[in-house]
N, C-alpha and C positions, 0 to 999 in steps of 0.2 A: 740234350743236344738237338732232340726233334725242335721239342719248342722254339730252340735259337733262328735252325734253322726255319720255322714258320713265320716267326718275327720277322726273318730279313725277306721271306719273300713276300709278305704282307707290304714290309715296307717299299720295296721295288716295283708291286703293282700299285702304289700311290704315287708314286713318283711320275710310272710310266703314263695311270687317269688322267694326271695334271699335263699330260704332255712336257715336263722338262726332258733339257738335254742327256737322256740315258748315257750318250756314248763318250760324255766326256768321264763317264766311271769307268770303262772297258779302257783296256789296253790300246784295241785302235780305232781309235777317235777320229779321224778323218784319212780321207783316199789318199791314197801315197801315188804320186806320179813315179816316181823312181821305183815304184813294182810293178809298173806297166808293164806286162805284155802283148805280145801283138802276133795274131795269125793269120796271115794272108792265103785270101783264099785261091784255090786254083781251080779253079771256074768263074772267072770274070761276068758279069752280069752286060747282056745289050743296054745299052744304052739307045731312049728314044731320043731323035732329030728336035733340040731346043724348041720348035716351034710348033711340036704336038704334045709338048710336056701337059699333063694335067696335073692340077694342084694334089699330091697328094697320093698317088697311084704308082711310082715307080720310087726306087731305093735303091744306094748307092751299094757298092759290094760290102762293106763292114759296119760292125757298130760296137760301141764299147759298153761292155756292163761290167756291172760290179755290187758284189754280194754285202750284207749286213746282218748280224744277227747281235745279237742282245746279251752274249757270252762272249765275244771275241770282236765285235765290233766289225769293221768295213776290212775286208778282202782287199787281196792285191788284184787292182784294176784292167781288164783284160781289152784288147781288140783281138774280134774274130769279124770271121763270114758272115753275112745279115742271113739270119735262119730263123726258126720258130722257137720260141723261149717254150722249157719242160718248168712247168710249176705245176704243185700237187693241184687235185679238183677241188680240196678245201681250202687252197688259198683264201685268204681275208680277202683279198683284192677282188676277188672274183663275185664270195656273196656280202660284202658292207661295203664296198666301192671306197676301198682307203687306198688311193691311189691318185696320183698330182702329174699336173706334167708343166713343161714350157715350151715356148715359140721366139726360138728364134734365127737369125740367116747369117749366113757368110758368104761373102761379096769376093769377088777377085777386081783389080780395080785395075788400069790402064795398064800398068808394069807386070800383070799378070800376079801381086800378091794379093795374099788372101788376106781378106780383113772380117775381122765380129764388131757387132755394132752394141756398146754396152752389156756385155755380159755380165756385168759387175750388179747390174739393176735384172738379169732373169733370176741369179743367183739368190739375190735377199729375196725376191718374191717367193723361191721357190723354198727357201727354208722357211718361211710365213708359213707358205700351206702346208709343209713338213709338220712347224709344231701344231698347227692347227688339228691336226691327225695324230699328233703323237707318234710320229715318225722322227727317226734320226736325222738330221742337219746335213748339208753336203758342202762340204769345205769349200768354198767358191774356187779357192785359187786351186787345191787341187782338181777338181771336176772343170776349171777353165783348161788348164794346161793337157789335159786328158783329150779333150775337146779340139783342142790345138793338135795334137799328135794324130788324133781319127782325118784330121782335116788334113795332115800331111801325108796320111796313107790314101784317100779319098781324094785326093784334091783337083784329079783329070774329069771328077764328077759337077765340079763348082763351072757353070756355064760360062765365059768371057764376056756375053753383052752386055751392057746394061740392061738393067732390070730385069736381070734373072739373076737367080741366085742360087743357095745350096739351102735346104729349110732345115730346122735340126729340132727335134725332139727330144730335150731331156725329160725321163720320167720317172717317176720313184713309185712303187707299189709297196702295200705291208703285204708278207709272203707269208705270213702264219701257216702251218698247216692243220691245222683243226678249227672245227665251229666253235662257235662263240664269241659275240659281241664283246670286244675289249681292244686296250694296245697291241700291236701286232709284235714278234717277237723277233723278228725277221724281215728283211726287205731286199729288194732290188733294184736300184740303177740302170738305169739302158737310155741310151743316146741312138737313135735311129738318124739316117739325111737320107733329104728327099729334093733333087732337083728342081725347081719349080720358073716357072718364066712371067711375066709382068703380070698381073691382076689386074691390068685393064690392056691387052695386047693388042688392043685397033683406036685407043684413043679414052680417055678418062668417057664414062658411062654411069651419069647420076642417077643414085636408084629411088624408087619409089618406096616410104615405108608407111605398112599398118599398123596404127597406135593403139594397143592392145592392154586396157585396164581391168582385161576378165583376170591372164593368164600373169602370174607373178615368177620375175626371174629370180630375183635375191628380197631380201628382207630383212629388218633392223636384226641382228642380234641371231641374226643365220652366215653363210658363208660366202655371198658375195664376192668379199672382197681377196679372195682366197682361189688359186687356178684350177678347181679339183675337176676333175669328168666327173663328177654326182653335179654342177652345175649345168653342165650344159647338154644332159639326156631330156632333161624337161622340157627343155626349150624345140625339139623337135618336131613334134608333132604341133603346135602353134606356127611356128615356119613352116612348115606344110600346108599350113592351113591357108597363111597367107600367100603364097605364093600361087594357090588353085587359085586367089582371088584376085591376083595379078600384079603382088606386091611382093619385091623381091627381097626383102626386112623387114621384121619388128621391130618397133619404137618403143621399147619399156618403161609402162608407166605403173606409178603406185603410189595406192593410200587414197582415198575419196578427194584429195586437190588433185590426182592426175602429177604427179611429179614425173619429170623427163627424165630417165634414168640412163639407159644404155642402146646401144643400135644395134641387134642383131647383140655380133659380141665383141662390139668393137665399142670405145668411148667415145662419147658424143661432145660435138663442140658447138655453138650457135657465135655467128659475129653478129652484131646489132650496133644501132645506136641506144641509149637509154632514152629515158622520156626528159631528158637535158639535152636530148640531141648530141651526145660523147660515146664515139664508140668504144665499143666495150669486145673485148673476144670472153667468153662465159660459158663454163666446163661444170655439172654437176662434182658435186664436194666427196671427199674421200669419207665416210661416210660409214663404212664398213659394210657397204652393200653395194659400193659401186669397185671393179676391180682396178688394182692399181697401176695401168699401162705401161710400156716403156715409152710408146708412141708417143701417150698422154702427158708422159713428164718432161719430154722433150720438146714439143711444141709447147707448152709452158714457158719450160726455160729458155728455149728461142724468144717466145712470144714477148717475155721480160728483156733480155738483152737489146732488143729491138728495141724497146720504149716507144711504140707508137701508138701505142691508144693502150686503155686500162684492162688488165689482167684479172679477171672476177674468176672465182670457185665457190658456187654456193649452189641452193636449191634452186630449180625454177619449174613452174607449174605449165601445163598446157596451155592453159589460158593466157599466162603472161605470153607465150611464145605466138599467139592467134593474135592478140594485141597488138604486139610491135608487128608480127604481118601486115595485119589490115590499116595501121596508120606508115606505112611507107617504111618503116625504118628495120626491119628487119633484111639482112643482105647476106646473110650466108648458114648454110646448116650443111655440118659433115660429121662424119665419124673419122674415129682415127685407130691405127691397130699396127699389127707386125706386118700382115699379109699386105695389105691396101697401102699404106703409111696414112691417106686419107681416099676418102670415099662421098664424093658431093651429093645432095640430097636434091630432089626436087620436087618431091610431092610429100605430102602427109593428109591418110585417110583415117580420120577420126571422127567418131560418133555418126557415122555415114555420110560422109561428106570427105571429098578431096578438097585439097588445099593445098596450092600452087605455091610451089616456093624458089626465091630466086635463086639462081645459081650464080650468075654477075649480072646486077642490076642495070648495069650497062650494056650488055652483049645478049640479047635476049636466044641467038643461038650458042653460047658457050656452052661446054660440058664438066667447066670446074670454073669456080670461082677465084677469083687473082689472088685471094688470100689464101686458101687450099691449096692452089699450087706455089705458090709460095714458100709453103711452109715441106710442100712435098719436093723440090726442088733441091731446099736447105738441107735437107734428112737427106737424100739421095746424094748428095754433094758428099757428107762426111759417110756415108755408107761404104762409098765405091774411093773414098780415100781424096779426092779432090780437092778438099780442103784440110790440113792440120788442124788435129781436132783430136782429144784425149779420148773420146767417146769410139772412134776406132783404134781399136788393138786387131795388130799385127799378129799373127799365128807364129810366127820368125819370134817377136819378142818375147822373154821369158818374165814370170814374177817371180 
């Protein structure tokens, strides 16, 4: 009877190594909306004046968690008070940083509803980084509707102007409680919202970045392309760095050609002409080191729909990108992401030397290029509900 039993849990920690889907063997297999509960708090939280919001600093009264373990699978999913989460001090999460989160907002739009912009695409991302960890899957549709209900108790929190919004933080941590290096046998869910107001609130403000081929953000056959916070601890102390030297992002490059990888932690996009003279909009390739946007696949798909000039996804070096600078044809460099939607560039300091770059090759004092905003104009259209547009879902709608 031992032995049986050691066979099967031999076999369950091979399963769990490979990261498959553990919880489709348990009983419950994904979040149940229909065992939502909800505790409202009584002590309401002040709210700051929209126009001293800082990104990331203040939090709405509630958030939703919901437990997982390895024997009974995912808990019925609660709203409480936003307070401090009790997890043991041998959490996994705490010493091997198996823990993922995502970014994304909810808009209230002209009529006062509240709208999500693609949660369909934080969800697949964030089951990627799930199995990447060997963590449990989080059922989109029930962790959206969950999301939806926090946003109906919360929802005096979602700002009315444009370009503000409510930020949400889904996260999943493995909650092991003992040492040692393995799958986690346990986990947590928590959705935190954070108020936040435009990311550029006196007028778009291109930034200057330093192209940095010491410090390596992702790497072939590492986690890139995956949303863990074990990405982006590394990357601090380099942004620090450059910012004492008066550049307010990193430009990530890698591999002895100098390839253009990512801005900061936003994706990067270059508009150019080629050396045919056809312009081109050109997004470093999915790659499995570069992460996979929501921002990023959307200007894409805009960018196609549109059909006006050629859509490239591939590698491109420093060098190619100094080229089309110095022979005239380079016309646009931005990042793009959840926070910014895009972000104009206009300098790049590499191998000691600045390098001026246009922002509208026409407008030599603009602060966004007509193609950036453009495309930040389109996003913000079907954000704030303006346009009919599948990509906003309605918190009113059910699936």
């Amino acid at each position: 009877m031992q032995r049986a039993l050691n066979t099967k849990a031999r076999f369950i920690n091979q399963i769990n190594a490979y990261g498959f889907r553990r919880q489709y063997a348990t009983p419950n297999s994904y979040i149940d909306v229909t065992k939502l509960t909800v505790q409202k708090t009584s002590s309401p939280r002040v709210k700051t004046p929209h126009q001293k919001l800082v990104f990331g600093k203040e939090f709405s009264d509630h958030m939703l968690t919901c437990d997982w373990n390895i024997e009974h699978g995912w808990e019925a999913p609660k709203i409480v008070p936003f307070g401090n989460l009790s997890i043991s001090p041998a959490s996994s999460s705490l010493h091997y940083a198996i823990q993922l989160f995502e970014g994304m907002k909810a808009y209230k739009d002209a009529n006062g509803k509240v709208r999500l912009f693609r949660p369909d695409k934080n969800f697949e991302r964030l089951n990627n980084s799930a199995k990447r960890l060997a963590l449990p899957a989080v059922n989109a549709s029930g962790a959206t509707e969950c999301i939806k209900a926090l946003l109906r108790v919360d929802q005096d929190w979602i700002p009315s102007e444009k370009g503000y919004s409510l930020y949400l933080r889904p996260t999943l941590i493995g909650n092991s409680e003992a040492l040692g290096v393995g799958p986690s046998n346990a986990a947590k869910f928590f959705v935190i919202c954070s108020p936040v107001g435009p990311y550029y609130p006196d007028g778009f403000k291109p930034v200057k970045l330093y192209a940095d081929h010491v410090n390596v953000r992702a790497w072939p056959g590492g986690t890139g392309q995956y949303k863990l916070g074990a990405n982006y601890a590394g990357g601090i102390l380099p942004q620090q760095e450059a910012m004492k030297k008066g550049y307010q992002q990193i430009l990530w490059l890698f591999g002895p050609e100098h390839y253009l990888t990512e801005v900061g932690t936003m994706n990067l996009f270059i508009f150019w002409k080629n050396d045919k003279g056809e312009k081109q909009l050109l997004t470093p390739p999915l790659d499995g080191s570069i992460l996979p946007g929501v921002t990023r696949d959307s200007i894409l798909q805009i960018a196609r729909e549109w059909g006006e000039f050629e859509v490239v996804e591939r590698p491109v070096t420093m060098s190619e990108l100094l080229t089309s600078l110095e022979s005239g044809r380079l016309l646009e460099v931005f990042g793009a992401g959840t926070a910014a939607i895009v972000s104009p560039v206009k300098l790049i300091h590499y191998n000691g030397k600045d390098h001026d770059i246009p922002v509208d090759i026409n407008d030599s004092n603009a602060t966004i290029g007509p193609l950036a905003k453009k495309f930040a104009d389109r996003i913000m259209s079907i954000q704030y509900g303006e346009d009919d547009h599948g990509w906003s879902v309605s918190i009113e709608d059910h699936q």
